[in-house]
Structures are given as C-alpha cells and as structure tokens.
Backbone bond lengths (Angstrom), bond angles and torsions (degrees), N, CA, C in turn:
res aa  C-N    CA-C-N  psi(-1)  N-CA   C-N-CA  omega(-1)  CA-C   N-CA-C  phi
1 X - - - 1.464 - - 1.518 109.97 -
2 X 1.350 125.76 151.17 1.202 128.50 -162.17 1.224 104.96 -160.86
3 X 1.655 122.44 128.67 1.726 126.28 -173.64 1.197 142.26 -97.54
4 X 0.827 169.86 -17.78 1.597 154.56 -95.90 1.582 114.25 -70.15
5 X 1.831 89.22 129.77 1.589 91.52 173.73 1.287 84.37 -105.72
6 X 1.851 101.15 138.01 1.248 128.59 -155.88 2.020 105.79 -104.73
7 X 1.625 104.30 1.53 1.441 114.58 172.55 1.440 102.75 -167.87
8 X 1.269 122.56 96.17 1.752 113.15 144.05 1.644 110.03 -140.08
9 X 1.736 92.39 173.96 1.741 92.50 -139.15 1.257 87.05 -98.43
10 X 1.254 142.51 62.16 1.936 149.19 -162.00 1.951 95.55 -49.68
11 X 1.603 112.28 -19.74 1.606 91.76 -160.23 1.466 97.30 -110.23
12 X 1.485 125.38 11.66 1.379 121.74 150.68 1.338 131.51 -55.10
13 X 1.717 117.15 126.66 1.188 98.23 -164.00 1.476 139.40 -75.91
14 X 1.392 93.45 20.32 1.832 106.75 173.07 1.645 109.41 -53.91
15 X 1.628 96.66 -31.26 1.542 102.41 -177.42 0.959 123.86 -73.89
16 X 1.572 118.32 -40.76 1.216 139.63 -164.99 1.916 114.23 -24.69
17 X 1.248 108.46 -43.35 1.455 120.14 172.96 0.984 138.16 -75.10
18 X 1.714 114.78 -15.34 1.693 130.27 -178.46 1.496 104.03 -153.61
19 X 0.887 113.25 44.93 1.742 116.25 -174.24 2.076 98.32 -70.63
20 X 1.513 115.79 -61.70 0.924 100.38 173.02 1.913 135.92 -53.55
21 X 1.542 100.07 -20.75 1.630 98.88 177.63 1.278 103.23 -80.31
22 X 2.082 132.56 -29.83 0.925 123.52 -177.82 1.823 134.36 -62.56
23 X 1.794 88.82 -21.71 1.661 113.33 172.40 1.260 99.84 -55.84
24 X 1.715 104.94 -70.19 1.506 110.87 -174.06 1.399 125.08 -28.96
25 X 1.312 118.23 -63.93 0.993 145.07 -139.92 1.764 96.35 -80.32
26 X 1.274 114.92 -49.43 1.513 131.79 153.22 1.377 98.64 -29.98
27 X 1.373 132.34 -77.75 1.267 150.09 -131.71 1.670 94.90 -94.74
28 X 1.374 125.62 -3.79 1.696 119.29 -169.84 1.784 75.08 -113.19
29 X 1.413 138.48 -16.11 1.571 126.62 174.93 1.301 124.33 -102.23
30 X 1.102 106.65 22.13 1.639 145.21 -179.20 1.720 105.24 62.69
31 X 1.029 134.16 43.76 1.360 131.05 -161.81 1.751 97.71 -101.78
32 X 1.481 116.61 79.67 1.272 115.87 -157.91 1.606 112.79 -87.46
33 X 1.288 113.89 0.92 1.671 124.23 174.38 1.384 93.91 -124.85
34 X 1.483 104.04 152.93 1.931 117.14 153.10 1.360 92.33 -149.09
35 X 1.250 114.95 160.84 1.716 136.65 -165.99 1.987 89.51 -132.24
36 X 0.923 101.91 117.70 1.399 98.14 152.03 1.256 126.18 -112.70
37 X 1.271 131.70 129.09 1.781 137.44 -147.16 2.041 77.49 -108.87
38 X 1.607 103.58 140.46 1.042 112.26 167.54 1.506 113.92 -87.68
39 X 1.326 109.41 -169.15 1.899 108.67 166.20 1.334 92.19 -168.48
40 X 0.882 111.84 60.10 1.993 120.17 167.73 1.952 110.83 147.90
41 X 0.850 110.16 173.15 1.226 113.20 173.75 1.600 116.79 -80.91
42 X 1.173 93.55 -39.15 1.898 96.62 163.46 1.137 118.02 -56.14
43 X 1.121 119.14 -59.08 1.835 118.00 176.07 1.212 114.75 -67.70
44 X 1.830 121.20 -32.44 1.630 100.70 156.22 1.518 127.63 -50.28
45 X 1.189 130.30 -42.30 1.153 144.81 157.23 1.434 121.19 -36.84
46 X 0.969 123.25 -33.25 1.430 131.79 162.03 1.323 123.32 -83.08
47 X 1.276 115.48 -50.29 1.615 118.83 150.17 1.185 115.15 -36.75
48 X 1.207 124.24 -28.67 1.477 102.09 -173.24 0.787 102.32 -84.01
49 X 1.278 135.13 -51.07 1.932 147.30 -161.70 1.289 88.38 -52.10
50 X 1.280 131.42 -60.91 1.660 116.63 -163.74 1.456 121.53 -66.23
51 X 2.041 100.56 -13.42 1.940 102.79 -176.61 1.344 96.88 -66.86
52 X 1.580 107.08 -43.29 1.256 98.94 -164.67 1.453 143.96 -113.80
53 X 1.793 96.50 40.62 1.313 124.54 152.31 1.759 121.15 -114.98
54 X 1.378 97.74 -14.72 1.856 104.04 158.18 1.671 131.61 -111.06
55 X 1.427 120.58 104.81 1.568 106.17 177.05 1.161 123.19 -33.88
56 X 1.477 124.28 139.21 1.459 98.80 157.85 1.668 101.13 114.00
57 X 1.293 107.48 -32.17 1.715 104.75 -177.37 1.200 112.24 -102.18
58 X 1.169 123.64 140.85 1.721 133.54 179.27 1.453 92.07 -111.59
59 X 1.604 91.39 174.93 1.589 106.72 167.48 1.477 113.34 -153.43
60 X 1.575 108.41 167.64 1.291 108.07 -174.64 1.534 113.13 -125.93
61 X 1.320 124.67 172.30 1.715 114.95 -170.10 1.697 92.76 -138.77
62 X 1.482 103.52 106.89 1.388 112.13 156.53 1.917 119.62 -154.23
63 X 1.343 87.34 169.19 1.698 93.16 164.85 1.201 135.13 -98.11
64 X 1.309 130.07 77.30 1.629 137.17 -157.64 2.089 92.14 -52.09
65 X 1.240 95.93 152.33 1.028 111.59 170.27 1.651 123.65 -54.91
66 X 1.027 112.74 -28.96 1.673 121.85 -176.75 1.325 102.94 -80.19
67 X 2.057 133.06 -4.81 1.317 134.97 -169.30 1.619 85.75 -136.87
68 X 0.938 134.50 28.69 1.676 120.70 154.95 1.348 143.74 -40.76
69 X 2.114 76.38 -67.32 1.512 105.04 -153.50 1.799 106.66 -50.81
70 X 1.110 114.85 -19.99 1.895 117.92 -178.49 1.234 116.37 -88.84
71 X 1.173 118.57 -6.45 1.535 124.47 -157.86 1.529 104.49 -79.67
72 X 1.261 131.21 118.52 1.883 119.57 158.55 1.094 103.57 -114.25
73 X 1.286 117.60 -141.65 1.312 121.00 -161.86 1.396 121.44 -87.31
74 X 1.331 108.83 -17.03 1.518 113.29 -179.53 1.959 104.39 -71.80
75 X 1.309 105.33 -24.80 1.516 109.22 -170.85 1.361 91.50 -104.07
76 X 1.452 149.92 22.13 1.149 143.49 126.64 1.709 102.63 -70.22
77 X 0.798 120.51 -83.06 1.674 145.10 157.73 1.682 87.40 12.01
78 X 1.500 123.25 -75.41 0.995 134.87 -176.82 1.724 128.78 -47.30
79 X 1.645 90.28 -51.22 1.557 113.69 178.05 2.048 97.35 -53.33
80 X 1.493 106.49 -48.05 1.240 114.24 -159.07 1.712 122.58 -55.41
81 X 1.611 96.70 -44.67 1.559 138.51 173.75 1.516 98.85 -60.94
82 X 1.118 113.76 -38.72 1.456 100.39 178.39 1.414 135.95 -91.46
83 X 2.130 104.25 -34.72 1.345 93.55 144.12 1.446 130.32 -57.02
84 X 0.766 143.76 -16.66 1.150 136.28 -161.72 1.925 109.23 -108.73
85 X 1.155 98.35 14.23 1.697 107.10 161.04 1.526 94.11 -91.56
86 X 1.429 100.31 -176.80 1.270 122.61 163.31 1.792 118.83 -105.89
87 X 1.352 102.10 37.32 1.812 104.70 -175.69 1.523 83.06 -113.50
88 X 1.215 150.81 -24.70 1.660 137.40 -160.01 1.834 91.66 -120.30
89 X 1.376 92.71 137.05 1.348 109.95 165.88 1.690 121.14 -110.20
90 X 1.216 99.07 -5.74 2.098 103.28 175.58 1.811 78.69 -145.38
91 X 1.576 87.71 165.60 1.295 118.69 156.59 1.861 101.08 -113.46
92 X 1.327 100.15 110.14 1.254 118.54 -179.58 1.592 117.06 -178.91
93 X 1.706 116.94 165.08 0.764 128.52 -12.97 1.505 127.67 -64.64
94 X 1.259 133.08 128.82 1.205 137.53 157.74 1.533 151.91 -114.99
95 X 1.134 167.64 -117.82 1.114 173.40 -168.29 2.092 123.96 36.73
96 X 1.827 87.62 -117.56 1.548 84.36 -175.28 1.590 113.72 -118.52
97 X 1.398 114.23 -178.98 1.901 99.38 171.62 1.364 89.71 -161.73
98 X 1.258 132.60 97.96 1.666 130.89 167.55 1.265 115.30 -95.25
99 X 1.011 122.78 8.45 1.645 128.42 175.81 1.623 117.73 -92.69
100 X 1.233 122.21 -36.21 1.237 116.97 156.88 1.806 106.59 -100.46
101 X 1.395 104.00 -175.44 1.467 119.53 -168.34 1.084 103.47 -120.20
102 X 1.210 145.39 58.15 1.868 163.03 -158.15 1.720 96.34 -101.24
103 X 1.080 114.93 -54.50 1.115 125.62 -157.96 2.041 120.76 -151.46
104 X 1.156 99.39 133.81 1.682 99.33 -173.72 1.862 103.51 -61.25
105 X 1.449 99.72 122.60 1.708 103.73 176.38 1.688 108.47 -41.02
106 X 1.167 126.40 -40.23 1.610 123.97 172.95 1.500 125.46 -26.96
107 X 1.492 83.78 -61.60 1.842 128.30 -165.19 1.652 91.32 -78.92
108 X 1.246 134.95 -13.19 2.088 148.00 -172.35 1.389 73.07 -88.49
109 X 1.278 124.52 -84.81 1.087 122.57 -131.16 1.870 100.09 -87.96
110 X 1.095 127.68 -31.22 1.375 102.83 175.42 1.207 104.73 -45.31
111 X 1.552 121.35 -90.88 1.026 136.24 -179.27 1.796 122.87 -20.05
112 X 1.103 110.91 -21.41 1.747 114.80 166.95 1.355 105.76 -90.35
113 X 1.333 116.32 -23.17 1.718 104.72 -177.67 1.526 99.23 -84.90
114 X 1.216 122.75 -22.68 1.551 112.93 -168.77 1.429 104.69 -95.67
115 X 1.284 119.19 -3.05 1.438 131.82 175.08 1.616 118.29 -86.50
116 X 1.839 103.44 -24.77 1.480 106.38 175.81 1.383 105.10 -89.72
117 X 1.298 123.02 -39.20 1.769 128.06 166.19 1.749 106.55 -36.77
118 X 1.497 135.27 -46.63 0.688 151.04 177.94 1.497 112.42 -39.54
119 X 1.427 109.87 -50.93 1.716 145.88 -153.73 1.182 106.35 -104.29
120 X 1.363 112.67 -31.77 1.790 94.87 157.82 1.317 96.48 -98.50
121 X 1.080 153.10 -20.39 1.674 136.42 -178.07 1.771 110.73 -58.11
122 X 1.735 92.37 -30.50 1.652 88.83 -169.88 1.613 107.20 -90.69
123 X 1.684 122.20 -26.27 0.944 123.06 -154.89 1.528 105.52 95.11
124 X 1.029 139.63 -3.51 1.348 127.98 -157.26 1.171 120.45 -92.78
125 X 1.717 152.68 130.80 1.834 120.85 163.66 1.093 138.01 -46.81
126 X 0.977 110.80 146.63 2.142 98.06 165.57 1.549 99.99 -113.20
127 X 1.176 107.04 -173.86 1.524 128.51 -133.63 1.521 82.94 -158.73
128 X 0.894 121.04 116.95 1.693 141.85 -170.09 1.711 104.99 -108.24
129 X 1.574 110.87 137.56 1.067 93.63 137.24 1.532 96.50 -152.34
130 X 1.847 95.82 158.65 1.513 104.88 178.66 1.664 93.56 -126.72
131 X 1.503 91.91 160.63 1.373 108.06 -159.62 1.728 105.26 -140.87
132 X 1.510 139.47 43.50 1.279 139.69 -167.40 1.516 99.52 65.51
133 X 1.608 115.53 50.45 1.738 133.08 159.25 1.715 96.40 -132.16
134 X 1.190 126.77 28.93 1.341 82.65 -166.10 1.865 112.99 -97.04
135 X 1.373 105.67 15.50 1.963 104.85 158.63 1.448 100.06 -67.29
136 X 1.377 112.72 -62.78 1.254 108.20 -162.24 1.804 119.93 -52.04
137 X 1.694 86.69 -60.90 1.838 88.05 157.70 1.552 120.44 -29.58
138 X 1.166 143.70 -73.06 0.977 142.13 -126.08 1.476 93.22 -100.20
139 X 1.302 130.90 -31.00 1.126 130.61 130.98 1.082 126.70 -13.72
140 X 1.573 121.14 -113.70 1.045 113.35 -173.25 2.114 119.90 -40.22
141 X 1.286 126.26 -63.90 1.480 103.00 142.91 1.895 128.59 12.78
142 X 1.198 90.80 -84.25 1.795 87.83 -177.67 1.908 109.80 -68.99
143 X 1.023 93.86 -0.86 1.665 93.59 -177.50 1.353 96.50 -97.38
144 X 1.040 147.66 37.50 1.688 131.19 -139.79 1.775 94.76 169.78
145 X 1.096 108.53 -68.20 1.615 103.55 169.41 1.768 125.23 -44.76
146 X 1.413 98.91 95.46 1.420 94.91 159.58 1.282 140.33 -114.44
147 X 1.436 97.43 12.59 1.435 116.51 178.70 1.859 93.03 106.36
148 X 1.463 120.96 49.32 0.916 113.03 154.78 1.272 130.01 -158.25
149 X 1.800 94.92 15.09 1.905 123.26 -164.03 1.811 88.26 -114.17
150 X 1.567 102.68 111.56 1.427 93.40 173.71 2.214 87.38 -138.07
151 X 1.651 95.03 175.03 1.316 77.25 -177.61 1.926 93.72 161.04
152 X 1.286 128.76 -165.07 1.025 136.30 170.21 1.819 143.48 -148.73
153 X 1.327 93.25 115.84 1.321 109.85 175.06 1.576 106.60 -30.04
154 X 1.606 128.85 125.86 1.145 101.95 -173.12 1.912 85.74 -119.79
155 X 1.372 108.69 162.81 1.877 115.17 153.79 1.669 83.77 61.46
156 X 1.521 121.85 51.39 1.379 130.20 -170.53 1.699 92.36 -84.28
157 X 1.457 100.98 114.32 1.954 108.42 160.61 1.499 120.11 -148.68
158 X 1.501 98.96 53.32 1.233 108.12 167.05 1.552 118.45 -108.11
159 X 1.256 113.03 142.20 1.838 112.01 -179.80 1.907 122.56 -41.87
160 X 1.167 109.60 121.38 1.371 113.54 161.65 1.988 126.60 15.48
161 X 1.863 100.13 -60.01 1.200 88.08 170.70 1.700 127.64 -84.15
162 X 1.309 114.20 -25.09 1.351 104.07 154.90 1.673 117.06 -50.17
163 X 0.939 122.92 -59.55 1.962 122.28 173.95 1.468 109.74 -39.91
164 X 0.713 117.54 -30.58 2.024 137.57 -172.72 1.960 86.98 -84.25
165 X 1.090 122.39 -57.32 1.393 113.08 -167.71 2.229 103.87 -80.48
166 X 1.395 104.20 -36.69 1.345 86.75 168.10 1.115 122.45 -80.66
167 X 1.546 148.76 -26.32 1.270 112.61 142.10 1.046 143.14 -41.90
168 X 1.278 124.72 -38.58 1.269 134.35 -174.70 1.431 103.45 -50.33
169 X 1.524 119.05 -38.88 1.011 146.54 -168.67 2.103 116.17 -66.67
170 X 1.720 91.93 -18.93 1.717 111.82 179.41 1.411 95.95 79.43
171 X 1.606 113.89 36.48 1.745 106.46 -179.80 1.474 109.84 -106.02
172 X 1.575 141.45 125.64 1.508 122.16 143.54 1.094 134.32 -62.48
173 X 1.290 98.02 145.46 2.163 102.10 -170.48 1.544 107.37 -107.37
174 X 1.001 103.49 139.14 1.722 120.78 -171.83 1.949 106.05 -112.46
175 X 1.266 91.44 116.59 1.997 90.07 164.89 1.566 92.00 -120.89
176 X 1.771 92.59 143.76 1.323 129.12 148.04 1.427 134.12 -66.70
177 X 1.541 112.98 -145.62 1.052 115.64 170.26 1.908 136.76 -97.53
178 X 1.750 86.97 -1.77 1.245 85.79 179.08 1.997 121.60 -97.11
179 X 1.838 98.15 32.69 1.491 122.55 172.63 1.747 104.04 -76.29
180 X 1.821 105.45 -24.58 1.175 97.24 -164.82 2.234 100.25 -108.51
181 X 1.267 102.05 26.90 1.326 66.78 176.88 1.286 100.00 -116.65
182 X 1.257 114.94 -176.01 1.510 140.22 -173.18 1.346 116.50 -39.40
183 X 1.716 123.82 -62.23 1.233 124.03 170.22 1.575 123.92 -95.49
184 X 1.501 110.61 17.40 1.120 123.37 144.66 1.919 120.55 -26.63
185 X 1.665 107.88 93.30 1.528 122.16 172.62 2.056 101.98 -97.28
186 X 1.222 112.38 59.96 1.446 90.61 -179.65 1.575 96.68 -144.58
187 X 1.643 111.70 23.57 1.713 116.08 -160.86 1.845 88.79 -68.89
188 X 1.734 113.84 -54.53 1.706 116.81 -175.69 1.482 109.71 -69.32
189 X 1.368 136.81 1.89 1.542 133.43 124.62 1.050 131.02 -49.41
190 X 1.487 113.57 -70.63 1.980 115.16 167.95 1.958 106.23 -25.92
191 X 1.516 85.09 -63.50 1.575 89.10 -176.89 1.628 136.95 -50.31
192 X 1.489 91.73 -8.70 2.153 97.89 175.02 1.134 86.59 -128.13
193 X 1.385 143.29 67.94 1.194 128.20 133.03 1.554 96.27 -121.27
194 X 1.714 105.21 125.81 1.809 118.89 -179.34 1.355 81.81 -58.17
195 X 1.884 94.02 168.51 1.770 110.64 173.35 1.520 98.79 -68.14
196 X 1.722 117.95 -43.08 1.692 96.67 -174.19 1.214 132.93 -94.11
197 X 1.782 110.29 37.12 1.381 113.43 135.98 1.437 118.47 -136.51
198 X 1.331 109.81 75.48 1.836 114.64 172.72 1.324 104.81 -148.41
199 X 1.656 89.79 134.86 1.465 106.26 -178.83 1.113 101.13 -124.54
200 X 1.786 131.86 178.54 1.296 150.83 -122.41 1.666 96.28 -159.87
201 X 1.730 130.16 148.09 0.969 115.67 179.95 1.012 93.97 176.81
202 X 1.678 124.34 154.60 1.635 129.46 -175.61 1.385 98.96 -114.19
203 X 1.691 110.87 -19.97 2.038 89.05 -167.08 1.833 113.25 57.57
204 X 1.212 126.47 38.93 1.157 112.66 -173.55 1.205 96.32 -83.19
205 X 1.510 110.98 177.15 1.370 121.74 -49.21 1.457 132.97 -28.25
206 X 1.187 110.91 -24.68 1.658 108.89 -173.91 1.371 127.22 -90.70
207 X 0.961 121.04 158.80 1.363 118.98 158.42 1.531 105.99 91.12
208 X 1.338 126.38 51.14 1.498 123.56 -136.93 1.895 82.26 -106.12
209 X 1.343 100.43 147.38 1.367 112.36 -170.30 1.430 107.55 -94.05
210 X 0.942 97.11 142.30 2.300 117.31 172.18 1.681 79.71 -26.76
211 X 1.504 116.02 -178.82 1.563 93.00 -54.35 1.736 119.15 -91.00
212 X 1.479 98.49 41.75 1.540 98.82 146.68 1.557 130.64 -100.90
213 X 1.330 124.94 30.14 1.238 122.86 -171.21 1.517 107.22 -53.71
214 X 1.278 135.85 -177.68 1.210 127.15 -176.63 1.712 117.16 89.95
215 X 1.401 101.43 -61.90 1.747 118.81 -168.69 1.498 98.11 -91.96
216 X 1.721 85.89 -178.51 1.565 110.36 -175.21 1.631 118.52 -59.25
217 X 1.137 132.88 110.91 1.453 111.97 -177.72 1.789 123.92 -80.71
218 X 1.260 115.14 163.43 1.506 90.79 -160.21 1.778 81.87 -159.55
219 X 1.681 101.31 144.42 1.796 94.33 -171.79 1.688 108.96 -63.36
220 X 1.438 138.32 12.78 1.692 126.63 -179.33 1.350 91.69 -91.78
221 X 1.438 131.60 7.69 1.760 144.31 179.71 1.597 98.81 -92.61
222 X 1.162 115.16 -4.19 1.714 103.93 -156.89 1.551 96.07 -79.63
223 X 1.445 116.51 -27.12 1.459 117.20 -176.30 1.498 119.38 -56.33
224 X 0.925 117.60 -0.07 1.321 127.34 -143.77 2.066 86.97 -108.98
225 X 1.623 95.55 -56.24 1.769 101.92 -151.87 2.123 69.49 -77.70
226 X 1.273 102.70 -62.64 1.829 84.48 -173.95 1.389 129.44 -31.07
227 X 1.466 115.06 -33.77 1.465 120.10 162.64 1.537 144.02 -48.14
228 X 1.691 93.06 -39.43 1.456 126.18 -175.34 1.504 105.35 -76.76
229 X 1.446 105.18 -40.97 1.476 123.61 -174.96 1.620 97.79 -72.78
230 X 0.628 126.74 -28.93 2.011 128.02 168.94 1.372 100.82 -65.93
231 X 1.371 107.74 -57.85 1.651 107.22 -155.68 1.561 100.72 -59.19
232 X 1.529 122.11 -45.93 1.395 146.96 -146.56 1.794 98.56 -70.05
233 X 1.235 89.52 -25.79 1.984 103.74 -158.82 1.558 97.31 -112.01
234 X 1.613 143.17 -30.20 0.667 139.20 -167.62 1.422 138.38 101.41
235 X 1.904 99.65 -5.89 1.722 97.71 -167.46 1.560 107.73 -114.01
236 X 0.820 132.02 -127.00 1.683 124.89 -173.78 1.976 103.82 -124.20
237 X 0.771 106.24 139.54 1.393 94.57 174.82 1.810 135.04 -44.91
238 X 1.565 108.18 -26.52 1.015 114.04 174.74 2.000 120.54 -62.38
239 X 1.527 71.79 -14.49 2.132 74.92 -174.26 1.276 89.63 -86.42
240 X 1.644 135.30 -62.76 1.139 130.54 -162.83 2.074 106.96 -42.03
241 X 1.477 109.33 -48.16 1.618 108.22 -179.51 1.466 118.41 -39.94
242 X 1.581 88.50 -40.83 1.776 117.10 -158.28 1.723 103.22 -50.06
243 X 2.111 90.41 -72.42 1.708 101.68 167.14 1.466 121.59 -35.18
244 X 1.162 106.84 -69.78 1.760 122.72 -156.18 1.551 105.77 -62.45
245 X 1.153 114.95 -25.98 1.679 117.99 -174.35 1.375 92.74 -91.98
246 X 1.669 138.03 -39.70 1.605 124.67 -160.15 2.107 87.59 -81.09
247 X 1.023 119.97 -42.57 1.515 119.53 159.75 1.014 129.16 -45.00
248 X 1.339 110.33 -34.20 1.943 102.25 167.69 1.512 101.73 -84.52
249 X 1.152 114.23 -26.48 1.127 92.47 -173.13 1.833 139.00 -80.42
250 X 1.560 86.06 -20.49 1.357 126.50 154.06 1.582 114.90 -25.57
251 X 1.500 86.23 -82.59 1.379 115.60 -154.14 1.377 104.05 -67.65
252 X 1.327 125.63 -62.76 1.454 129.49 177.36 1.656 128.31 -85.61
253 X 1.980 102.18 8.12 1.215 102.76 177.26 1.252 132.73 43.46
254 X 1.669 104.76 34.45 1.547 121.67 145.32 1.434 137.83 -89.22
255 X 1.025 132.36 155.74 1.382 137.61 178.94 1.691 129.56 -124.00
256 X 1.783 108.79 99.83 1.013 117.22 -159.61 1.519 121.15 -83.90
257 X 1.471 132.70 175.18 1.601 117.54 163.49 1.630 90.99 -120.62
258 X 1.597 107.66 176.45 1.392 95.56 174.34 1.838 90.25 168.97
C-alpha cells in the first residue's frame, strides 16, 4: 500500500524542529508522496527547499485567500513565473475565506480569478479552498471553466449536493481529518464521491484525526482518515490507498514509491 497526502503545510513552524523525523515517520506509514500547497510566495519558497532535500514531496504555488489583500500585479507576475517552472505541480493554495476578515471578499475573489487564468495558461491544477464562500466560489468557477480548469477541492465539508455540483464542475474532492471526528456530518458526502475522483489529505498541522485530535497533525496520521474513508464507503482500506494515490497521481502528474 502506498499514500499521498494530497495537502500538508511541511513549512509551518510546528515543524521547524523535527521536519526530518516527520518525513520519516510518513515514509515508515508508507505515505510515499506529500504535496505541499503554498499561501504566499514566501512559503512557496520554502516549499521548495524542503522538495528538494526530501524525495517524494512536491509543491504547489498560490495565494491563499488570508495573503491577498497585498498582492498586485507584480505578485501575480510572480505566481505566474513560477507555475510555469517545473518546481510547482498545482497552483494552490487558493480560492475564498469569508469567515475571517484577512482580506476584502472583492480583493478574494479577484485574485482567485486571476489565479485560475494562471492554471489554465499553465495546464496545471489548483487546489481550492472554500471557507463559508462557496456560492460565490462556485461561481466564479463556472465563469472560468472552459474545459480547461480542473483541480481539487481540498478539507471538502460541504453537503452532498454541493459535491454533485463540484464534480459536475470536473473537480476532485479531498477529506481530511475532520471525517474522523465525533460530530463529523459529512459520512453521505464520503459516500458520492466515485473512486475516480477522491483524494486523501491531513491538512497538517490541522485538523489532526481521532485518535490524535488535540495534537500536531502530521501526514504518518493519514492512515487513520484513509481508514475511516473505507469504513464510511464500505471497502477495505487497501482499495481506498489504491484510488486516492492513482488520483494523485493523475491529477498532479506525480509519481510516487511506497
């Protein structure tokens, strides 16, 4: 069996102190890919340094919504230059965040539409996230989809018929760790997403799955939400690895060992 966590944040400084035992430790639970989604150009920059002192890790180049509000054109300019290397495999993290006040929803959404222009210019996925936006999201999305914006919903906990509209949409959906907790309402979600669009993901640091909730989350945790995702769906865990890894690999046109 072999994994990919399809988002954790390796250059947060929770890591900063055990980053190499946290690889390991990934890598002794067979989790033979990690994607790290940026949220600024600084933290892309750091992402990289860690791809390319650990096998096995990719990275991605975006402006999360909570790092917008500064961005003009020169930090488009930037975003652009970088998809278009061969060090980023998504343009992400990206989309919306209306729950905190980081940034004016206007200033969210320019900046995500000029971020998906980006993503079909390169060919590349993005890596979504919505945050209590998701009309507007899905919106802007269908304004933008022309059959060449594909990519993935990540830390997906919205009801069934939203999942029904992002596929529809040519999107994969990604659950974390909050599949495994207690008041977890997203079991008849797990359940409509086909095997060939579901992905796997820790969100580390956050979002750390039973039964470490509480602590640091870290991708050698992914076994845990992959497990749940068997139980939730009905098949054995080895199928869930099977899907979610030939999907990452798919989608972001990486190639894992494991």
């Amino acid at each position: 069996m072999k994994l990919v966590d399809t988002h954790c944040h390796l250059f947060w400084e929770s890591f900063s102190d055990d980053l190499p035992e946290v690889i390991a430790r990934a890598k002794e639970e067979r989790v033979g890919g990690m994607i790290i989604p940026s949220t600024n150009i600084e933290t892309f920059h750091r992402a990289r340094r860690i791809a390319s002192d650990f096998p096995g890790v990719f990275t991605a180049i975006g402006i999360h919504p909570h790092d917008a509000a500064g961005v003009g054109d020169e930090g488009m300019e930037e975003v652009a230059r970088a998809a278009e290397s061969d060090e980023a495999c998504a343009v992400g993290e990206i989309g919306l965040d209306y729950h905190y006040d980081f940034c004016p929803p206007e200033k969210q959404r320019e900046i995500f539409a000029r971020q998906l222009e980006i993503a079909k210019a390169t060919g590349l996925p993005v890596i979504i996230h919505n945050r209590e936006s998701t009309a507007d999201l899905l919106a802007i999305l269908r304004e933008h989809q022309d059959g060449k914006l594909h990519g993935q919903f990540h830390c997906f906990d919205r009801p069934p018929d939203v999942a029904e509209e992002v596929l529809a949409l040519g999107f994969y959906i990604s659950f974390t760790g909050n599949v495994t907790f207690k008041k977890s309402r997203l079991d008849d979600t797990v359940r409509a997403v086909p095997d060939d669009r579901l992905l796997v993901e820790t969100d580390s640091p956050f979002l750390t799955p039973v039964p470490f909730r509480g602590k640091r989350n870290e991708p050698s945790y992914l076994r845990f939400i992959t497990a749940k995702l068997a139980e939730i769906r009905g098949v054995d865990t080895e199928h869930i690895a099977a899907v979610t890894t030939r999907n990452a690999e798919t989608l972001f046109h990486i190639s894992v060992s494991g």
